[in-house]
C-alpha positions, 0 to 999 in steps of 0.5 A: 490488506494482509495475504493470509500464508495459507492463501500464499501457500495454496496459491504458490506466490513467493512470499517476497514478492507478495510483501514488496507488492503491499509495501509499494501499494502501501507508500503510494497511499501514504503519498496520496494522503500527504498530496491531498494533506498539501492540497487542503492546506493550499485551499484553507489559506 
C-alpha cells in the first residue's frame, strides 16, 4: 500500500499528506484486527 514517488511526482500530491494518508488507513487496520482479536476471545470463552 506504498505510493511509488514517481506516482507522487506525476501526480503532484505533497508527499506529507500522502504518507499521514497511509499511516491513518494503516492505525485503523491495526485497530480493526485488535477488535476482532477482542471479539474472538469473547466467543472462544
Amino acid at each position: 500500500m506504498f505510493l511509488p514517488i514517481e506516482l507522487i511526482r506525476k501526480e503532484n500530491i505533497p508527499c506529507k499528506s500522502v504518507a499521514i494518508d497511509i499511516f491513518r488507513i494503516n492505525g485503523r487496520i491495526k485497530h480493526l484486527k485488535e477488535k476482532f482479536k477482542e471479539i474472538n476471545f469473547y466467543k472462544n470463552l
